[in-house]
Each structure stands twice: as structure tokens, then as C-alpha cells.
Biotite code that builds the C-alpha atoms (Angstrom):
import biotite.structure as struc

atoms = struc.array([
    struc.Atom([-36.113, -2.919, 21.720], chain_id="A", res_id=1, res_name="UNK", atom_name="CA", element="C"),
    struc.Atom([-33.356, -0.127, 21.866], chain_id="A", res_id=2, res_name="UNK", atom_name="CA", element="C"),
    struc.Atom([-31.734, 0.937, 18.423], chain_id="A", res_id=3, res_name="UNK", atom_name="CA", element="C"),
    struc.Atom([-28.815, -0.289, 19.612], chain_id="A", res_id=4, res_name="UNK", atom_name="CA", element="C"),
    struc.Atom([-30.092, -3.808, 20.011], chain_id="A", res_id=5, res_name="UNK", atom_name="CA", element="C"),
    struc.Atom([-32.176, -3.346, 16.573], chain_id="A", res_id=6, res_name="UNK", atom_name="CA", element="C"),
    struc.Atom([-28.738, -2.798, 15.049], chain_id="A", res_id=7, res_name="UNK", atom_name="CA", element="C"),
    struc.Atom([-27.087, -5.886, 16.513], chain_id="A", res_id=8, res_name="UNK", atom_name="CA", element="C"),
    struc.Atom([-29.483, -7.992, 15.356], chain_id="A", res_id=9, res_name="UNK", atom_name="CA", element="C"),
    struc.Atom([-29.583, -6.737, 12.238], chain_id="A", res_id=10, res_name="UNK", atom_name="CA", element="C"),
    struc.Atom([-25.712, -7.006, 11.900], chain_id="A", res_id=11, res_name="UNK", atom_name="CA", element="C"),
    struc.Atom([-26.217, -10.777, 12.684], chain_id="A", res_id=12, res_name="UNK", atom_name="CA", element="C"),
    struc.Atom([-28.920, -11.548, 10.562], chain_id="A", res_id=13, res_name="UNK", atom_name="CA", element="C"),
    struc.Atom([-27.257, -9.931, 7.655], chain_id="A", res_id=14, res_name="UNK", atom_name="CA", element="C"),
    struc.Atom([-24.429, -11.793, 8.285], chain_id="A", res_id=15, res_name="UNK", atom_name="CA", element="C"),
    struc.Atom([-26.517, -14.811, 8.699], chain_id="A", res_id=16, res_name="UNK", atom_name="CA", element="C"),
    struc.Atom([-28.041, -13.982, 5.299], chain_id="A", res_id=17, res_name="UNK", atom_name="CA", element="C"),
    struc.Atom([-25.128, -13.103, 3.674], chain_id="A", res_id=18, res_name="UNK", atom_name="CA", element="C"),
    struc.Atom([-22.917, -16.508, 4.321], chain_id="A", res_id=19, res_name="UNK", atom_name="CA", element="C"),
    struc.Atom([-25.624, -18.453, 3.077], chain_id="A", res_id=20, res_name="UNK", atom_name="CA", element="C"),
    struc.Atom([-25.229, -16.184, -0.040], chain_id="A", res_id=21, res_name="UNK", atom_name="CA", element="C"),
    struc.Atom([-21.563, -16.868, -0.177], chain_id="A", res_id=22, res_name="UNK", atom_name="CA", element="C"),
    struc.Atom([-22.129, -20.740, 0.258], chain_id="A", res_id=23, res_name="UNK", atom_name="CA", element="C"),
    struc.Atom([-24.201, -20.483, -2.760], chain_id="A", res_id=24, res_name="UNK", atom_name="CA", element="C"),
    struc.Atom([-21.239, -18.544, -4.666], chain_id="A", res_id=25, res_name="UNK", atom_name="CA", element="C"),
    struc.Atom([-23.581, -15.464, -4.668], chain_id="A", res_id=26, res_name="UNK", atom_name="CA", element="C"),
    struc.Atom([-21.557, -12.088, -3.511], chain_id="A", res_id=27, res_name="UNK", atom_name="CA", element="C"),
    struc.Atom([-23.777, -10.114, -0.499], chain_id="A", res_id=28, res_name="UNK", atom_name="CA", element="C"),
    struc.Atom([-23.675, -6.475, -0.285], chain_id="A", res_id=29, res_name="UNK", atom_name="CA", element="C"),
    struc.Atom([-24.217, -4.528, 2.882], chain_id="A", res_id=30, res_name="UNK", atom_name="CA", element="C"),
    struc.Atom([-26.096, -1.336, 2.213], chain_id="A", res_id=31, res_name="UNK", atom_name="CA", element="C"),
    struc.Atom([-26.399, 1.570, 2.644], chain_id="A", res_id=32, res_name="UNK", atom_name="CA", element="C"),
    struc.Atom([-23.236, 2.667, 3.907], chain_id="A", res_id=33, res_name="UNK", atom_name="CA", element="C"),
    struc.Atom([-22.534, 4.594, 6.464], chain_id="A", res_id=34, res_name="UNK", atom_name="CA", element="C"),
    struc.Atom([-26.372, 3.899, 7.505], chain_id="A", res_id=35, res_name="UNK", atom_name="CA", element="C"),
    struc.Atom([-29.553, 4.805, 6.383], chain_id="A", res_id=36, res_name="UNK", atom_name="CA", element="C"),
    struc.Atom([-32.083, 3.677, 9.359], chain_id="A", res_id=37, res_name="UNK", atom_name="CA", element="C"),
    struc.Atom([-33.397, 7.086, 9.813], chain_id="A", res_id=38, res_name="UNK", atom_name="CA", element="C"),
    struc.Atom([-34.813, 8.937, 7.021], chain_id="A", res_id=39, res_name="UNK", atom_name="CA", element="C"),
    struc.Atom([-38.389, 10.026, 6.329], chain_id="A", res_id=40, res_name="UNK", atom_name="CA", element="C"),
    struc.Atom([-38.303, 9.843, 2.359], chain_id="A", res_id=41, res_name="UNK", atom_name="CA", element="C"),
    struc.Atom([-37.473, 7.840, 0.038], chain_id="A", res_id=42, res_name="UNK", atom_name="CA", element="C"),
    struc.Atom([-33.966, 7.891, -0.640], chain_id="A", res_id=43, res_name="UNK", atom_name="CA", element="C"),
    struc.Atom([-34.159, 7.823, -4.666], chain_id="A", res_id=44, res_name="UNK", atom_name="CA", element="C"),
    struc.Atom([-36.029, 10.447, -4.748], chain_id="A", res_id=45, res_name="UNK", atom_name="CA", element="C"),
    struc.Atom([-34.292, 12.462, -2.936], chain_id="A", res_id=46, res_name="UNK", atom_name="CA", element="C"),
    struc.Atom([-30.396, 13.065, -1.419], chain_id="A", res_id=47, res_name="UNK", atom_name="CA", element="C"),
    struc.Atom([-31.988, 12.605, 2.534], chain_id="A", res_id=48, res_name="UNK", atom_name="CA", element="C"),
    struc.Atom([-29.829, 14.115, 4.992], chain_id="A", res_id=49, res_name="UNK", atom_name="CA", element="C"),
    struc.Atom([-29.282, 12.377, 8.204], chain_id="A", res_id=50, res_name="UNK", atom_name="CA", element="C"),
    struc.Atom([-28.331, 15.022, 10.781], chain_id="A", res_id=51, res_name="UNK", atom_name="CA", element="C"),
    struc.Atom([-26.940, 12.341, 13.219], chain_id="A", res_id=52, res_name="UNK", atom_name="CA", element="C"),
    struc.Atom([-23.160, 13.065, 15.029], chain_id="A", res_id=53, res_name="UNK", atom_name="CA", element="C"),
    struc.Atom([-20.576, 11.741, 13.648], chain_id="A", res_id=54, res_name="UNK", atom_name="CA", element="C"),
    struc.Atom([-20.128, 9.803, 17.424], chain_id="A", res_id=55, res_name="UNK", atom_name="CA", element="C"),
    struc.Atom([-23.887, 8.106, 17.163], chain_id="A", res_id=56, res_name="UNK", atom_name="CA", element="C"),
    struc.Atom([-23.173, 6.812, 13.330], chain_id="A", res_id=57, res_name="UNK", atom_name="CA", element="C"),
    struc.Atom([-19.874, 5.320, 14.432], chain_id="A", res_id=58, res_name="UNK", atom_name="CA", element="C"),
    struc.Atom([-21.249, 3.876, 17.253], chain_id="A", res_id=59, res_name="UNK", atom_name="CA", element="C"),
    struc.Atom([-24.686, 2.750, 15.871], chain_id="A", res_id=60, res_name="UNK", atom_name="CA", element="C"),
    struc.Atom([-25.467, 3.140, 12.379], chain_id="A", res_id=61, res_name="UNK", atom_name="CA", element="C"),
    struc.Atom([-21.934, 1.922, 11.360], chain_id="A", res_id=62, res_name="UNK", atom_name="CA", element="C"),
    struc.Atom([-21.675, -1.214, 13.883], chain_id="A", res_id=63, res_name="UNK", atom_name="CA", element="C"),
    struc.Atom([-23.216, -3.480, 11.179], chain_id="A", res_id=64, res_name="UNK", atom_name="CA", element="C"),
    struc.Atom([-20.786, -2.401, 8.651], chain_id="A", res_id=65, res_name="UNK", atom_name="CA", element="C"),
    struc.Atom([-18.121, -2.777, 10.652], chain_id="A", res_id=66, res_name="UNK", atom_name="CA", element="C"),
    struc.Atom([-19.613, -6.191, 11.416], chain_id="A", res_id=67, res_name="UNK", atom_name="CA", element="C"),
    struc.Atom([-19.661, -6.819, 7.879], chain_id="A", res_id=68, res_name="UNK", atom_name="CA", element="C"),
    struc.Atom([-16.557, -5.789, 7.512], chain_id="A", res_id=69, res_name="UNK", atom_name="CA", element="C"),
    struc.Atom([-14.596, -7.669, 10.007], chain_id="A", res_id=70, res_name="UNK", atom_name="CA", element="C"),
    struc.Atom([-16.872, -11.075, 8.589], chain_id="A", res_id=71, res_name="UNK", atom_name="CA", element="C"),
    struc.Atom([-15.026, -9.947, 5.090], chain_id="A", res_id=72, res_name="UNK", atom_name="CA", element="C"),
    struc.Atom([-18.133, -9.609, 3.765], chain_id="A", res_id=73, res_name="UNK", atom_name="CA", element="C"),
    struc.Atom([-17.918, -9.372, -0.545], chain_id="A", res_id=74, res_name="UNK", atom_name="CA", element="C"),
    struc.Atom([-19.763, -5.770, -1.027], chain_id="A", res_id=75, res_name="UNK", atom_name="CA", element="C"),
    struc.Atom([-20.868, -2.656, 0.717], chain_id="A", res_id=76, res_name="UNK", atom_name="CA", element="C"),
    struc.Atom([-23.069, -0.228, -1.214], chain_id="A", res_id=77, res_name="UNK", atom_name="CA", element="C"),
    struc.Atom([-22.975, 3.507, -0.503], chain_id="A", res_id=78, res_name="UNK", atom_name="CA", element="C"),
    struc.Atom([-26.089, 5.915, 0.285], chain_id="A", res_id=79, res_name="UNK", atom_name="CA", element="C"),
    struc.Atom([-27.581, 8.762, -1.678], chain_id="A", res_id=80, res_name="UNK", atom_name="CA", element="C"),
    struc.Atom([-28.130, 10.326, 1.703], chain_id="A", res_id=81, res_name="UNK", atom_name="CA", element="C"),
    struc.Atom([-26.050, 13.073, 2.751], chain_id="A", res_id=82, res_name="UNK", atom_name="CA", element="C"),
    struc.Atom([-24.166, 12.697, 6.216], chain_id="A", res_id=83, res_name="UNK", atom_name="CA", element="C"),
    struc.Atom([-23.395, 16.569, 7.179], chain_id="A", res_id=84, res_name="UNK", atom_name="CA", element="C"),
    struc.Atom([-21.221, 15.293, 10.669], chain_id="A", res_id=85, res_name="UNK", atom_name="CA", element="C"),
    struc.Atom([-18.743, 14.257, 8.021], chain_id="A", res_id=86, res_name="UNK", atom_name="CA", element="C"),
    struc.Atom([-19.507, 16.078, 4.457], chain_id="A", res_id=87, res_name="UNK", atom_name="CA", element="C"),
    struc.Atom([-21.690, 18.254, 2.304], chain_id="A", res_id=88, res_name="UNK", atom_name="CA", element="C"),
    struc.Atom([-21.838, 15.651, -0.449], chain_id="A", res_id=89, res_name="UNK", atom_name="CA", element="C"),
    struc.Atom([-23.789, 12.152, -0.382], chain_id="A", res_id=90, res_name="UNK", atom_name="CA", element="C"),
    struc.Atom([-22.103, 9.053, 0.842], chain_id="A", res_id=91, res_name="UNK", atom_name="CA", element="C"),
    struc.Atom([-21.347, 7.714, -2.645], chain_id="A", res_id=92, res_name="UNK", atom_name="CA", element="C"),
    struc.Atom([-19.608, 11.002, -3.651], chain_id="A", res_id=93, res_name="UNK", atom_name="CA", element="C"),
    struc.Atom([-17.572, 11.627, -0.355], chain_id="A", res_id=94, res_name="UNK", atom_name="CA", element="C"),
    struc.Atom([-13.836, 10.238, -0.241], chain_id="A", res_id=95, res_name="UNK", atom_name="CA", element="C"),
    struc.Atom([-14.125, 11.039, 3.615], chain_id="A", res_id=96, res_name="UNK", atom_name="CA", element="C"),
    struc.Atom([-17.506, 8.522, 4.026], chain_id="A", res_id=97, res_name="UNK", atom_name="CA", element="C"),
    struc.Atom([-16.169, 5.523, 1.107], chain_id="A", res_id=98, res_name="UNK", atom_name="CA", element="C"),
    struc.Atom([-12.017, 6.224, 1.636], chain_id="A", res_id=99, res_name="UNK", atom_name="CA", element="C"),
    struc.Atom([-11.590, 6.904, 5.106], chain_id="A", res_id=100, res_name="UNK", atom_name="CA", element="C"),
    struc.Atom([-14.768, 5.360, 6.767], chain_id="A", res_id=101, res_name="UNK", atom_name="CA", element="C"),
    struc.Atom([-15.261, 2.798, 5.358], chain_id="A", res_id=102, res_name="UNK", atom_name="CA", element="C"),
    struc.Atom([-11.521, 1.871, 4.426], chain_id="A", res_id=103, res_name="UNK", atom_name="CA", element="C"),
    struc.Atom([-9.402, 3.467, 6.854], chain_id="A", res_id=104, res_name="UNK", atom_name="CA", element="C"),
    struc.Atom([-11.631, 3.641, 9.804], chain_id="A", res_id=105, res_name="UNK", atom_name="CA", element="C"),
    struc.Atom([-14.234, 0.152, 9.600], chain_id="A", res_id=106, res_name="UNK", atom_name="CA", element="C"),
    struc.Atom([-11.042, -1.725, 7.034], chain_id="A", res_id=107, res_name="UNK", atom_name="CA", element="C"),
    struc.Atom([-13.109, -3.050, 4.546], chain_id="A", res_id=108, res_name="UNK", atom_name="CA", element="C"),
    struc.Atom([-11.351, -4.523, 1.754], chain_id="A", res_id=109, res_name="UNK", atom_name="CA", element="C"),
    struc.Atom([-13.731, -5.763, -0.431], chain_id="A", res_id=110, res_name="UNK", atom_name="CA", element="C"),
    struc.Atom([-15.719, -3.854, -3.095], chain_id="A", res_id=111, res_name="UNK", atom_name="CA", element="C"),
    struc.Atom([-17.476, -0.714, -2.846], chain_id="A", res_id=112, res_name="UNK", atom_name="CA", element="C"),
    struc.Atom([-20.066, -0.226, -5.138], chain_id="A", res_id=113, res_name="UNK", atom_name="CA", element="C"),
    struc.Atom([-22.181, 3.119, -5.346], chain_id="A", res_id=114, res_name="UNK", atom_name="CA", element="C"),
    struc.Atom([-26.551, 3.555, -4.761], chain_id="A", res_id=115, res_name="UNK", atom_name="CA", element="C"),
    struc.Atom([-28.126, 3.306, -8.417], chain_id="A", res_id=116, res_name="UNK", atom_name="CA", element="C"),
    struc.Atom([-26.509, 6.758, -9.872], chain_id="A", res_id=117, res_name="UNK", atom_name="CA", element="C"),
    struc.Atom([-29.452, 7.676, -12.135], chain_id="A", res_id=118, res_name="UNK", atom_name="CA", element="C"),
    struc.Atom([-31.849, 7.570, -8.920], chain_id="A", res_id=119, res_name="UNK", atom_name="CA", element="C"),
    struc.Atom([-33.126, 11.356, -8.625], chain_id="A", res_id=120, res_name="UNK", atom_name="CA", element="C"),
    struc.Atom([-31.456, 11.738, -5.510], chain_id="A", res_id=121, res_name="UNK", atom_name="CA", element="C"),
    struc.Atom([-28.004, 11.166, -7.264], chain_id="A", res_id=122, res_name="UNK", atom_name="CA", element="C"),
    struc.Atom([-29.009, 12.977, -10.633], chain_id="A", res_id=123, res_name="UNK", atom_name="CA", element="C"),
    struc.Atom([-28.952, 16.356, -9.481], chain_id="A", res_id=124, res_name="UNK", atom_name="CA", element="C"),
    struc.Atom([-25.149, 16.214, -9.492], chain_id="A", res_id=125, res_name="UNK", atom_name="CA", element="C"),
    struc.Atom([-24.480, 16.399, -12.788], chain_id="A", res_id=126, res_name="UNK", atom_name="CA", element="C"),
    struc.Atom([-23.761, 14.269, -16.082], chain_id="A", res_id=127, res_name="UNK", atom_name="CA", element="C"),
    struc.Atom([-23.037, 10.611, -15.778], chain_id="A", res_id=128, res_name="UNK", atom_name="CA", element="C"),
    struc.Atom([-19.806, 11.538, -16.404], chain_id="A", res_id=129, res_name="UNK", atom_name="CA", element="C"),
    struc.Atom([-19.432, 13.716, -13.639], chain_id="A", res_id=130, res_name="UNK", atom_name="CA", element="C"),
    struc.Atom([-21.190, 11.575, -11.115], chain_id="A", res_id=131, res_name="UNK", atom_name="CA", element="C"),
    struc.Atom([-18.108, 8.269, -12.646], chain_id="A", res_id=132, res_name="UNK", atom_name="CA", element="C"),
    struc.Atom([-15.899, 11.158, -11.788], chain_id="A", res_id=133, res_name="UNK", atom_name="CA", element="C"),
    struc.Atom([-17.093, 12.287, -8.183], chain_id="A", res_id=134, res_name="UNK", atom_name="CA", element="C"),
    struc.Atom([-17.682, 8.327, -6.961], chain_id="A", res_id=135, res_name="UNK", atom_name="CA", element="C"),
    struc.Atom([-14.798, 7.366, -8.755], chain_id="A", res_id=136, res_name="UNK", atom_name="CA", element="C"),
    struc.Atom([-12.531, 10.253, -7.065], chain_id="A", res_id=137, res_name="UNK", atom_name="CA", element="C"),
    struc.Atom([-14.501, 9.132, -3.254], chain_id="A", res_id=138, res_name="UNK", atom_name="CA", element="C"),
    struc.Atom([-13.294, 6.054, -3.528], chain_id="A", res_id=139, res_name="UNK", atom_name="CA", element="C"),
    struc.Atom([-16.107, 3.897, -5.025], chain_id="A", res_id=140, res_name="UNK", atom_name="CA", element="C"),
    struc.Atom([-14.642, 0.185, -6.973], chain_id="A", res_id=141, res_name="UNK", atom_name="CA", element="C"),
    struc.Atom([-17.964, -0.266, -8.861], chain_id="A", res_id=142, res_name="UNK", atom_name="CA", element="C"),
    struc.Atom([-20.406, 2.707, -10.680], chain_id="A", res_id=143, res_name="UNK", atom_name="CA", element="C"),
    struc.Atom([-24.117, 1.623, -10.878], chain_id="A", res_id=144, res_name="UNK", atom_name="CA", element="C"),
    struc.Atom([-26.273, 2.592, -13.498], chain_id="A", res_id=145, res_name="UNK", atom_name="CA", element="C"),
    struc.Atom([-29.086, 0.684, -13.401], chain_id="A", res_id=146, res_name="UNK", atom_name="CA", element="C"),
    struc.Atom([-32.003, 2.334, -15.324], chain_id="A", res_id=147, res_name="UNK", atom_name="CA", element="C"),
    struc.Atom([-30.110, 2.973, -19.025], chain_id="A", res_id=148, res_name="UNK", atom_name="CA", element="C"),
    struc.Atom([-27.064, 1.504, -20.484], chain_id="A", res_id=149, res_name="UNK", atom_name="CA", element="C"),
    struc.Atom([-26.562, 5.310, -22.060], chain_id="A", res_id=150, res_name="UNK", atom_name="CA", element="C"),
    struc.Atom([-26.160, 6.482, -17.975], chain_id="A", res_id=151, res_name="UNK", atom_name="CA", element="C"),
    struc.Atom([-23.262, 3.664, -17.974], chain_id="A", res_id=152, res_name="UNK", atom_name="CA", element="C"),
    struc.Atom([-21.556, 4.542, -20.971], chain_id="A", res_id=153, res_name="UNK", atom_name="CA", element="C"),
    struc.Atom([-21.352, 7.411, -20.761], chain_id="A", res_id=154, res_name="UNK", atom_name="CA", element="C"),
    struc.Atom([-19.688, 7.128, -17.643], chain_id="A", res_id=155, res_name="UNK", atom_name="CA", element="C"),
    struc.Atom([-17.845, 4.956, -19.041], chain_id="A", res_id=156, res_name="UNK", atom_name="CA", element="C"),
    struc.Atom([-16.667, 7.466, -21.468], chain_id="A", res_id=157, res_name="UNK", atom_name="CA", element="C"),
    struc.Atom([-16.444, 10.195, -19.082], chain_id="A", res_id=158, res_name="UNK", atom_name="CA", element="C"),
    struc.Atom([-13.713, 7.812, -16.890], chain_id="A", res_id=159, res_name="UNK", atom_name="CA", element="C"),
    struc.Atom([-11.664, 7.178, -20.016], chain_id="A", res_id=160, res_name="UNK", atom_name="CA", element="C"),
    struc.Atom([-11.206, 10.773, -20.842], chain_id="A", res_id=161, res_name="UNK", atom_name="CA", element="C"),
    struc.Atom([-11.056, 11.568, -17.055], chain_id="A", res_id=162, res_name="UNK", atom_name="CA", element="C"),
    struc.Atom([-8.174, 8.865, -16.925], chain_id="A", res_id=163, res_name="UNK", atom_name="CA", element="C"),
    struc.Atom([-6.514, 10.309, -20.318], chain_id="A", res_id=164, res_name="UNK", atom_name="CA", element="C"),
    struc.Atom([-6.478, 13.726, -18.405], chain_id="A", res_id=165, res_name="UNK", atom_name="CA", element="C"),
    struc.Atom([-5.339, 12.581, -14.997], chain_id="A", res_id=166, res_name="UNK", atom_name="CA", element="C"),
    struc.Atom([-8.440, 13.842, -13.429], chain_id="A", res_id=167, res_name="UNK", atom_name="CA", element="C"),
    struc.Atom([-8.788, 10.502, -11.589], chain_id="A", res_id=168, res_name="UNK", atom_name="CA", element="C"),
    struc.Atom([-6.375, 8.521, -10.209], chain_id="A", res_id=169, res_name="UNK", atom_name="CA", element="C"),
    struc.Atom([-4.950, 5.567, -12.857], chain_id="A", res_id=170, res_name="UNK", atom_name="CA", element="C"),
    struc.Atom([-3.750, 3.822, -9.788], chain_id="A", res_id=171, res_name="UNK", atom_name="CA", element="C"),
    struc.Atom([-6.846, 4.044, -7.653], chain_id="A", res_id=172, res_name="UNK", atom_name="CA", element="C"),
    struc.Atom([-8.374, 2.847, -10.849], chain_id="A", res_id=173, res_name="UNK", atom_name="CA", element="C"),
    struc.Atom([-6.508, -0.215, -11.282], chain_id="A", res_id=174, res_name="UNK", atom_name="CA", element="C"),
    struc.Atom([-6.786, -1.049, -7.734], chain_id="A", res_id=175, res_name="UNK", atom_name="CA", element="C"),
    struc.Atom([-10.810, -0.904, -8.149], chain_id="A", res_id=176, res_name="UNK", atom_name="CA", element="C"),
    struc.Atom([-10.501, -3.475, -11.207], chain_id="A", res_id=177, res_name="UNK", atom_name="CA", element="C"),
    struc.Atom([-8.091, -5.695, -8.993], chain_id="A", res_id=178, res_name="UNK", atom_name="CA", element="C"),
    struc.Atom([-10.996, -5.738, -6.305], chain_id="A", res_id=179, res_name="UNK", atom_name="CA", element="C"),
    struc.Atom([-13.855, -6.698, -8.879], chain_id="A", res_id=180, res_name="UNK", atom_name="CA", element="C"),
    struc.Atom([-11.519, -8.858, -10.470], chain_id="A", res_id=181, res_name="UNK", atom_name="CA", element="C"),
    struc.Atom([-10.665, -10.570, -7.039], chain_id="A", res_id=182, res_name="UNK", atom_name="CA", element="C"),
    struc.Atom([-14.514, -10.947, -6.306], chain_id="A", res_id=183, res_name="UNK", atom_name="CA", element="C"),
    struc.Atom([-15.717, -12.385, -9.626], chain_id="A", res_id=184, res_name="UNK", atom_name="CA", element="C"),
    struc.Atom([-12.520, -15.013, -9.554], chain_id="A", res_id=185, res_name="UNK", atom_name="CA", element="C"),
    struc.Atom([-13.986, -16.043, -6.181], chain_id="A", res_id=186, res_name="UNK", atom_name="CA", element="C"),
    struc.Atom([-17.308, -16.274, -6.950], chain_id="A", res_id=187, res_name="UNK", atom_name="CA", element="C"),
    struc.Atom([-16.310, -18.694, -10.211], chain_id="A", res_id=188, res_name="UNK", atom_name="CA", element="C"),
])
């Protein structure tokens, strides 16, 4: 089987998968955005970098988001990997890969929510602070730190003062809680 068919069939099992979720008032996420089918390492450990053209991860890795995104599917998580055809920085700290990807380009409107943020492969770009303040700046609705609630708040921190200081948009901001908001009202 081709990659190419590999990749449809994953878009419709996922989809598959992830209506049965929604019938069960459970919210599926798509992951890991913009695609993450061909790294050699664990991607926790460590930022992978997928030297693919920005041509074969439109056309292949991103078909099932754009599946998923057309099916208005609830989430879409994105990758610690770094995608060089479109940016120097990982997926979940590039506006280029979360705003105009996976916005603008694929038209998602549901909820992005980042990789795990205290993974290694995230770490090494700074505070939790400073990683709120990269996603949060990309594009990214929802900030997950999943091994310590000290990682969260002190994100959580970090965004208030970043807010305060207008080094993050207020109305991006708002616009994030209005998708989560939107999600967990439809999920009730």
C-alpha cells in the first residue's frame, strides 16, 4: 500500500473514530499537525525534523487534517517536530504551521491545542512562560502541560503579564477562550 493510500485510510478511520467520539459527547483531536508519519525518534524526546517539501506535506501528510477539518472535527493537536519547508521553529511554536496552515490554508475552526509542552522536545525553548508566549503568539487556543501543574501556572502567569504588557495579542486571546468555550458548551 502507497503512502498515499495509507493516509486516506487513515483520514477515514480517524474520522470514523472520531464521530463515534462525538456521539458519545467526547471531543476528538487530530494529531500531530501538520504530520508526523515520518520520524525515526521519539518525538518527546526530541524536536524531530521532518525534511519533507512543503508540496509532499500539503499533499500527503496534511490530507487527513484537512479531512478533519472539512468533517469539523472538535481538536487538532500540534507537533514538537520541526517542519524546515515552512519554519525553523516546531509546529506548536510556528504562527506560519498553526495560523496560516492550519487556519488559513486547511480552515479549521475548531480548537488548536499544543503537543505536551514540558515533553523534552518542547523544553529546550525556554521557561513555561516563554513556551505560553511562543504557542500562544503561533496561534495555539489551548497550552498543555501535562506532567506538573507548576509548568501550567506558570504559564499561566507568564500569559497574564504577557497580556498586561501587550506582548500577546488580548484579542487573539479572547478569541482562543471563545473557541474552548464553544467546545465545552457543545460537549455539555
Amino acid at each position: 500500500m502507497t503512502r498515499t493510500n495509507l493516509t486516506v485510510l487513515a483520514a477515514a478511520l480517524g474520522l470514523a473514530f472520531a464521530g463515534a467520539l462525538r456521539a458519545g459527547r467526547v471531543a476528538a483531536t487530530a494529531k500531530h499537525f501538520p504530520g508526523i508519519g515520518v520520524p525515526r525518534v521519539d518525538e518527546d524526546a526530541v524536536a524531530s525534523r521532518i525534511g519533507l517539501s512543503q508540496d509532499t506535506l500539503r499533499r500527503i501528510d496534511e490530507a487527513p487534517f484537512a479531512a478533519a477539518s472539512r468533517a469539523r472535527i472538535d481538536l487538532v493537536m500540534l507537533a514538537t517536530a520541526i517542519y524546515p519547508a515552512f519554519d525553523r521553529l516546531p509546529a506548536l511554536f510556528s504562527r506560519r504551521l498553526a495560523t496560516d496552515e492550519l487556519r488559513g490554508r486547511l480552515g479549521f475552526a475548531g480548537v488548536s491545542i499544543t503537543d505536551d509542552l514540558e515533553t523534552a522536545a518542547a523544553s529546550g525553548y525556554g521557561s513555561p512562560a516563554a513556551q505560553a508566549r511562543m504557542s500562544t503568539r503561533a496561534g495555539a487556543d489551548l497550552l498543555l502541560f501535562a506532567q506538573s501543574y507548576v509548568g501550567g501556572a506558570q504559564a499561566a502567569e507568564g500569559l497574564i503579564r504577557d497580556a498586561r504588557a501587550r506582548r500577546v495579542s488580548v484579542p487573539e486571546l479572547r478569541t482562543s477562550a471563545a473557541r474552548v468555550l464553544a467546545l465545552r458548551a457543545s460537549l455539555g
